[in-house]
C-alpha positions as CSV (number, residue, x, y, z in Angstrom):
1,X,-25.3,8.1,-22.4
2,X,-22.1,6.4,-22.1
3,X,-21.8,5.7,-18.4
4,X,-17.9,4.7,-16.9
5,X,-16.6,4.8,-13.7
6,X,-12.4,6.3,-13.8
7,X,-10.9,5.4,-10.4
8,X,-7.6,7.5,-10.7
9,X,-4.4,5.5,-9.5
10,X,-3.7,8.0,-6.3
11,X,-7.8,6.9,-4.9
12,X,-7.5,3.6,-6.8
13,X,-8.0,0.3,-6.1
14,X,-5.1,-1.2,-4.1
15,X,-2.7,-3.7,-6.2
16,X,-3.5,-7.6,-4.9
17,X,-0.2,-8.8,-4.1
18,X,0.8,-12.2,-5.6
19,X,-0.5,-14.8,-3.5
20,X,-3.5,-13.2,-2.3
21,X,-7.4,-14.8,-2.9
22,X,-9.5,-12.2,-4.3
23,X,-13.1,-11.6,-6.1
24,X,-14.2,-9.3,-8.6
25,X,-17.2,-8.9,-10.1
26,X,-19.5,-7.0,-12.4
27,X,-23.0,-5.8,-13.7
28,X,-23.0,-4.8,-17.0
29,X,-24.9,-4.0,-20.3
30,X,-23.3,-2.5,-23.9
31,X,-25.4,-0.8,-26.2
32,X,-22.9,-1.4,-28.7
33,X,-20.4,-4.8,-29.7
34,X,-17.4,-3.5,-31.6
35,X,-14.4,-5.2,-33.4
36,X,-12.2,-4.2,-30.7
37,X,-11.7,-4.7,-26.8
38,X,-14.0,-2.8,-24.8
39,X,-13.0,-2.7,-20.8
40,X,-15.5,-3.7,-18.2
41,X,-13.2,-3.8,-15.7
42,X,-9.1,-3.6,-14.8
43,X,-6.0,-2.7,-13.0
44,X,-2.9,-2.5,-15.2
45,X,0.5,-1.5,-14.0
46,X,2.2,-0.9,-17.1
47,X,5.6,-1.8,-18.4
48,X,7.3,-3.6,-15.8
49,X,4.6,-3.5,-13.0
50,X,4.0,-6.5,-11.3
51,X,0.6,-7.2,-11.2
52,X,-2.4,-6.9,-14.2
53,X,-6.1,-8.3,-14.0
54,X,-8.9,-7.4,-16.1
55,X,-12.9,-8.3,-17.8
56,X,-13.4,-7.1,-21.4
57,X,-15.2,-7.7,-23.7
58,X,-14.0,-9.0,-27.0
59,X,-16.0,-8.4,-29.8
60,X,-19.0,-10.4,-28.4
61,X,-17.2,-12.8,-25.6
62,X,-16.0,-11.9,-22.3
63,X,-12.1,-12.3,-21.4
64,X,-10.7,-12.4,-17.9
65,X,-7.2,-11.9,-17.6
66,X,-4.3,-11.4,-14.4
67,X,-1.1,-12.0,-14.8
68,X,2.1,-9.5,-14.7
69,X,3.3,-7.3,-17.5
70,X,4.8,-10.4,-19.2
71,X,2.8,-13.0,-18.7
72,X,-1.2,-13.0,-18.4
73,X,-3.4,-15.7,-18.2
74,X,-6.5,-15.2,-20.3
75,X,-9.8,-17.4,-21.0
76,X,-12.9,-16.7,-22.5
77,X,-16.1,-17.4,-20.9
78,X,-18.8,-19.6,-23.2
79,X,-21.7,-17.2,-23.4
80,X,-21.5,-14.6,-26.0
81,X,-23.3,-11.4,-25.3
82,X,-25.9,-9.8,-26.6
83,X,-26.9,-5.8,-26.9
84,X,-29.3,-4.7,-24.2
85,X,-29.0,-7.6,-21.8
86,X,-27.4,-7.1,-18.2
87,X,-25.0,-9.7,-17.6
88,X,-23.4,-10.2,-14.7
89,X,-19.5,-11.6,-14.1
């Protein structure tokens, strides 16, 4: 079962404007670690929009990301994940 939750943009989550303190955080467990990004978690605007932040997972590292369309700060936690585990962010 490939469980996901799709908030769509007109019930979504509410943009943090810039300046604002904010928390996000996250259970999760993948069954599967590709070569690719898988999402855990985000809010992207698009081209031009002024506010991104997300938590994926990176082959088997987790990235955490926020920025603006053209320019994102991004770092990579220490712990590389396993299949099967919960983990929590």
């Amino acid at each position: 079962m490939d469980d996901y939750i799709d908030v769509s943009p007109s019930n979504g989550l509410p943009l943090i404007p810039d300046g604002s303190n904010f928390t996000i955080s996250v259970w999760f467990k993948t069954r599967h670690i590709i070569g690719e990004k898988q999402g855990i978690y985000g809010k992207y605007t698009g081209d031009g929009g002024p506010f991104t932040y997300y938590i994926e997972l990176n082959n088997n590292v987790i990235k955490i990301g926020i920025g603006n369309s053209s320019n994102v700060a991004e770092r990579g936690l220490s712990t590389l994940i396993q299949t099967n585990t919960w983990y929590h962010v």
